[in-house]
C-alpha positions as CSV (number, residue, x, y, z in Angstrom):
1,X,0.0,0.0,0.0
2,X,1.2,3.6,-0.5
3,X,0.9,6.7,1.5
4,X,-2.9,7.0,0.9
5,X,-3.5,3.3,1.5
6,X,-4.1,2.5,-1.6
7,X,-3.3,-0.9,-2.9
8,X,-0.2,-0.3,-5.6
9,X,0.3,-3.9,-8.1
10,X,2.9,-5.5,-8.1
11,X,5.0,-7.5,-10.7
12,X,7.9,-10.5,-10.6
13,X,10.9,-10.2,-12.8
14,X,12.4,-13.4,-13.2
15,X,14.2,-16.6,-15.1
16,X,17.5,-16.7,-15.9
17,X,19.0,-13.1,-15.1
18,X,21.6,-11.8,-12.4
19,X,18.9,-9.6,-10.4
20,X,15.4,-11.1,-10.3
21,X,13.1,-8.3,-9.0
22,X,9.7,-7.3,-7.6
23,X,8.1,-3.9,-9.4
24,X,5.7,-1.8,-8.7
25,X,4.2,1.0,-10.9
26,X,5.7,3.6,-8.9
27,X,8.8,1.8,-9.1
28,X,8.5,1.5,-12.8
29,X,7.6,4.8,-12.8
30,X,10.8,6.3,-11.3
31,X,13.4,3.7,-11.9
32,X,13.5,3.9,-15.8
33,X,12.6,6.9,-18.5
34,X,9.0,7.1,-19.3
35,X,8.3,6.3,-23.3
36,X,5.0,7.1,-24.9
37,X,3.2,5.2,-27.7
38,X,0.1,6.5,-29.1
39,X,-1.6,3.2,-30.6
40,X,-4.6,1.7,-32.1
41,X,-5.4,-2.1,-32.0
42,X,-8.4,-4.0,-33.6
43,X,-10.2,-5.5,-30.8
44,X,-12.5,-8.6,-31.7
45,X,-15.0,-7.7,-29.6
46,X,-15.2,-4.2,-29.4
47,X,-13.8,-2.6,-32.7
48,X,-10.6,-0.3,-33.0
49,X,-9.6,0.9,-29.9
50,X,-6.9,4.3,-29.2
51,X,-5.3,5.0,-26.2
52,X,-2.0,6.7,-25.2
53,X,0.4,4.8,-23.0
54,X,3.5,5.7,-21.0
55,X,5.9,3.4,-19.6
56,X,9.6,2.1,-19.9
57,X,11.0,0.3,-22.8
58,X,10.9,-3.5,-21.6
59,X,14.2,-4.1,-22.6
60,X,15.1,-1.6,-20.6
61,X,13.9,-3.4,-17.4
62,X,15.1,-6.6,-18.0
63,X,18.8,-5.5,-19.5
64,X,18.7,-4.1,-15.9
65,X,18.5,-7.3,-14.0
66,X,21.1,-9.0,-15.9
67,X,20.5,-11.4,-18.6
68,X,22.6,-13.9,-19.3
69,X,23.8,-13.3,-22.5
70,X,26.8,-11.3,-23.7
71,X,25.4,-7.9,-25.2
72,X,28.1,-7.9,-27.7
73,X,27.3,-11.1,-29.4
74,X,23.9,-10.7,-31.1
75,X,23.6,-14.7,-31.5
76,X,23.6,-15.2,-27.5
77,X,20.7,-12.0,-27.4
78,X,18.8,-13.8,-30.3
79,X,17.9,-17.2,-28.4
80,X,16.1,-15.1,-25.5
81,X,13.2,-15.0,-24.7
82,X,10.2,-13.6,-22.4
83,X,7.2,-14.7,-21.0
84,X,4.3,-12.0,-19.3
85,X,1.6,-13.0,-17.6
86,X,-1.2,-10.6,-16.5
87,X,-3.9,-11.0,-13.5
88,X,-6.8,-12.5,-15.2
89,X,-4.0,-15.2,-16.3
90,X,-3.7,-14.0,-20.0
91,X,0.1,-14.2,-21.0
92,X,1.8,-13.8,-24.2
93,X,5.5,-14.5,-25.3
94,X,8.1,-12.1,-27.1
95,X,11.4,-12.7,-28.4
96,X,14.4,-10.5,-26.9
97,X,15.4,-10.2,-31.2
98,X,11.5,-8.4,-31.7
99,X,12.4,-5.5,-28.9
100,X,16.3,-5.5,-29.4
101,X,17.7,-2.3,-31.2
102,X,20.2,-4.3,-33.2
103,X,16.6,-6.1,-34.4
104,X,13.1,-5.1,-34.6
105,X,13.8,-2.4,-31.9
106,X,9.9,-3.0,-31.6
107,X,9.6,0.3,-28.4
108,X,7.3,-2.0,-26.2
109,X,6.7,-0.9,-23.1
110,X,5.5,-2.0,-19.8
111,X,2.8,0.8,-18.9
112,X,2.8,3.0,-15.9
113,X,-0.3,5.1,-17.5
114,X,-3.1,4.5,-19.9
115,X,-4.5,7.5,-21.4
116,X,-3.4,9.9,-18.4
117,X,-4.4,7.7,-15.4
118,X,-1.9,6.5,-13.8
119,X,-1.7,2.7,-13.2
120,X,-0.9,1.8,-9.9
121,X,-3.7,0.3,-8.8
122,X,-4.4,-1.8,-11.9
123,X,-0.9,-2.7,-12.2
124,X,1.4,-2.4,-15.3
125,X,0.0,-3.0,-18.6
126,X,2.5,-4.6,-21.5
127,X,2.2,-2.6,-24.5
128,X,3.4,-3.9,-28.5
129,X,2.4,-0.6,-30.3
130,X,3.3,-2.5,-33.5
131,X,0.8,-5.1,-33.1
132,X,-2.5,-4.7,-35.0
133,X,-4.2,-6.7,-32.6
134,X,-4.2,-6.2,-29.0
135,X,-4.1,-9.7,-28.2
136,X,-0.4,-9.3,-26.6
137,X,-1.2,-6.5,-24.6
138,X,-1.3,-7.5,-20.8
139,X,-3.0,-5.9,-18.2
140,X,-2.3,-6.5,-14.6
141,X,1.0,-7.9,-15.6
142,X,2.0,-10.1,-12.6
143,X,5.1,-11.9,-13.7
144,X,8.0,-11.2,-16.6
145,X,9.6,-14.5,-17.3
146,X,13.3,-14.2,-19.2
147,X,15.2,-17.3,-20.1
148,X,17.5,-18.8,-23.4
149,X,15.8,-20.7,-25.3
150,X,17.2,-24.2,-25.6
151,X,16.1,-25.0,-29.0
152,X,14.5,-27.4,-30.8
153,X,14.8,-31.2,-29.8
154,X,16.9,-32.8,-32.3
155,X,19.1,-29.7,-32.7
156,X,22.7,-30.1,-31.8
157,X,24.1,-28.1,-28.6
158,X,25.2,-24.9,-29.8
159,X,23.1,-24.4,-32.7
């Protein structure tokens, strides 16, 4: 709870980094520069939707709790990947090459505020402004899973 007693969400960094971490939006808010992404996704249900987020670049977040690859060698950054879950169990998966600069440098972010509002009590939202489906956004993220890939059975170590 913060100052006002109001309930602030939490998040889990975790997997295979040096730093595994705990996050709130406040934290998120503070700890990394703020990015914004004015987007527009088809929803099935509901029909084009716009909103205006704000957030940190995900890479951002994770490059700070270590990952265990060597940034200088794009091969060991390409067989990366990540895993977000959100409250209502919803979770989608990204590849560390789609959000890499040297890559698709794809700005997503992990949302502090949607449309002006903040997010704390809602949690953080992942954003993939290139999508043109929202079905990788992720609200109430909960959990941020980062590992290496270990590749496809029947593929020989160090492929």
């Amino acid at each position: 709870m913060d100052q006002r007693g109001t309930r602030t969400r939490a998040f889990t960094l975790w997997g295979d980094l040096d730093r595994p971490v705990t996050l709130t939006v406040p934290e998120l808010r503070a700890g990394w520069e703020q990015h914004r992404a004015e987007v527009t996704f088809d929803c099935a249900t509901e029909g084009p939707r716009r909103h205006v987020f704000e957030g940190p670049l995900l890479r951002e977040v994770v490059a700070d709790a270590g990952p265990p690859f060597d940034g200088r060698r794009r091969k060991d950054r390409s067989r990366f990947l990540l895993a977000v879950a959100g409250e209502d169990s919803h979770h989608t998966v990204l590849s560390w090459a789609e959000i890499d600069a040297d890559f698709g440098n794809v700005p997503v972010l992990l949302a502090t505020a949607m449309d002006g509002q903040g997010l704390d009590r809602a949690g953080s939202q992942l954003v993939v402004p290139s999508d043109r489906c929202g079905a990788r956004y992720v609200s109430g993220v909960t959990q941020v899973w980062a590992g290496v890939c270990a590749g496809p059975a029947g593929v020989a170590p160090g492929f």
